[in-house]
C-alpha positions, 0 to 999 in steps of 0.5 A, a space after each residue: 975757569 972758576 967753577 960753575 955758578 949754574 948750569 953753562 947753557 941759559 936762556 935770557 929774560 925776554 918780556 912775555 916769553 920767558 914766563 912761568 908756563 915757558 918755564 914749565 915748558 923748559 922744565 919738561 925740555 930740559 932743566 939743565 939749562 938756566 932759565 931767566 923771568 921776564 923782567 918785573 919791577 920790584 914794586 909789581 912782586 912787591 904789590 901784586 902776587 905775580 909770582 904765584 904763577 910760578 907755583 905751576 912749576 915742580 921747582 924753582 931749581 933753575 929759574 932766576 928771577 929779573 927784577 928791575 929797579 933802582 931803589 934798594 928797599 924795594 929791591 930787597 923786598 922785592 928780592 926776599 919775596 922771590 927768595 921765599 918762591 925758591 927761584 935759584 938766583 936773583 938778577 938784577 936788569 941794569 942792561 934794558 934800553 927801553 924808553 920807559 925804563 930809561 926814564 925811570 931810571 933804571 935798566 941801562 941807564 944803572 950802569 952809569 951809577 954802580 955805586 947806586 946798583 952796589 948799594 941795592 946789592 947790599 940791601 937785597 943780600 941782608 934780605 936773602 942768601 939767594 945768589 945775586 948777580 946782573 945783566 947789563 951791556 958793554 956800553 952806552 948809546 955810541 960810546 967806545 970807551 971801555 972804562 965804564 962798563 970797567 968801572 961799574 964792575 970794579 964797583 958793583 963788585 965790593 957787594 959781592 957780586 961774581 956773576 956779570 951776564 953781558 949782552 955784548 952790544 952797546 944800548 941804544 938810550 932813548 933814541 931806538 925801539 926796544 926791537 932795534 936794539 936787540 940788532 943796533 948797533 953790532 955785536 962785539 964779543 971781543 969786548 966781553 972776552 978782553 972782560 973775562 980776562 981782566 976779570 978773572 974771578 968773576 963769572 962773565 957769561 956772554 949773552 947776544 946774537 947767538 943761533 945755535 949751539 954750534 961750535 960753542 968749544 970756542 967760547 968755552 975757553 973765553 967765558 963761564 956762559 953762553 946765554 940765548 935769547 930768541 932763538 931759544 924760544 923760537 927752538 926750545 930744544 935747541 940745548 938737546 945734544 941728540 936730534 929729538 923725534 917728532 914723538 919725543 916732541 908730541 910726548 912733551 907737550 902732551 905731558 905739557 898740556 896735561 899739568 896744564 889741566 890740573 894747574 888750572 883747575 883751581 885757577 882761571 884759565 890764562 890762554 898765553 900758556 898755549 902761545 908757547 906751543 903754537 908753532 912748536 911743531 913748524 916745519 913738521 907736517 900737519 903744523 897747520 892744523 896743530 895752529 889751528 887746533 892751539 888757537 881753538 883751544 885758547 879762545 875757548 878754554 878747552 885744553 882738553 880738546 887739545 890734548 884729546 887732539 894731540 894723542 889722537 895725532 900720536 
């Protein structure tokens, strides 16, 4: 097994999920699982200030950046920019089968053009040092044939790249929702370790369909990685080795709202860093009314009502 990149564990880039406040979030759960952004073109990190966001977090340690697109000056740019934020590794989405993506031709729609991606790669690693690597699937709309996504990395890899985060279904082009093809067609991680074996020195996490950390001693052996998706952001401690204690749970999200208060001192007040902890305390009694008091907290700003209510209920 080739030595870690990062950490075994990460969550995938989920678009509005996976931003800076559930960073910070996880950050306070547990930083020793990698975290991936939600997507962004390099043009919205070229020509906006998106990133500053992120400046919420204490570090960008374990927080790899998703960037999208498929020119190689606006990904370097792009790549040196969030290198200056300090996030740990820059991840290029040549997997994302949305309709919208497909017709800019990138996402997807890359893995049929890795001497584009390669030459991308290039670009962003004579901007940055930042460790660089790509999430893509294992195939295209109904096609059976291996020797594409075989090709793409035998390609990609004269750039340099080691590390392939590979969801292990094929992308629907075109012709399913961005929803269905997180469940269309099925899932074959069989696919993913005949890669790791055929590519043994690069790093293959494994990314797609998984409910827990349960029985993960199997895939140690097969792949560098597991990484998860929804279901971590529905669990949030679903990377805790011990059963963690409503109180340990209220303490976090206390300590949570808390950097809240003071990040958005000098900021506007942005009600989606409260969504991340709205149904955190399902099936805990008084889930209901800690909703309740969430939804409260957000329409009106008032953080400090939901942290004078959270420590009443500790």
């Amino acid at each position: 097994m080739i030595d870690k990149f990062e950490n075994y564990y990460s969550i995938a880039p989920m678009m509005g999920k996976t931003d800076s406040y559930f960073c910070l979030l996880m950050e306070l759960i547990n930083n020793n699982t990698t975290i991936y952004t939600e997507m962004m073109h390099s043009e919205a990190i070229n020509r906006t200030n998106i990133l500053e966001n992120y400046k919420a977090l204490n570090s960008l340690s374990y927080i790899a950046i998703q960037i999208a697109g498929n020119c190689p000056k606006s990904l370097s740019k792009a790549a040196k920019k969030a290198s200056t934020y300090g996030f740990s590794e820059i991840n290029i989405n040549c997997g994302c089968p949305s309709k919208n993506v497909s017709a800019g031709k990138f996402g997807l729609s890359l893995l049929k053009n890795p001497k584009l991606v390669k030459q991308c790669i290039n670009a962003i690693k004579n901007e940055t040092s930042t460790k660089v690597s790509v999430k893509t699937r294992i195939g295209i709309d109904y096609n059976s044939d291996n020797e594409l996504l075989d090709n793409f990395i035998q390609e990609v890899n004269l750039s340099g790249v080691i590390k392939y985060i590979i969801h292990a279904r094929n992308g629907i082009l075109a012709k399913l929702s961005t929803k269905q093809n997180l469940s269309i067609p099925s899932l074959n991680y069989k696919r993913v370790f005949d890669l790791k074996r055929k590519f043994k020195k690069n790093i293959i996490i494994i990314n797609g369909g998984f409910l827990s950390t349960n029985n993960f001693d199997t895939y140690n052996k097969k792949v560098d990685g597991i990484m998860i998706g929804r279901e971590a952001y529905k669990n949030p401690w679903i990377f805790s080795k011990n059963t963690v204690s409503s109180n340990d749970k209220i303490n976090i999200v206390t300590k949570y709202i808390e950097k809240l208060i003071i990040y958005f001192e000098k900021r506007s007040f942005n009600k989606k860093s409260l969504y991340h902890i709205q149904n955190i305390f399902n099936n805990y009694y008084g889930a209901k009314d800690w909703r309740k008091n969430v939804n409260y907290a957000a329409q009106n700003n008032d953080l400090q009502h939901l942290l004078n209510y959270i420590k009443y209920i500790n």
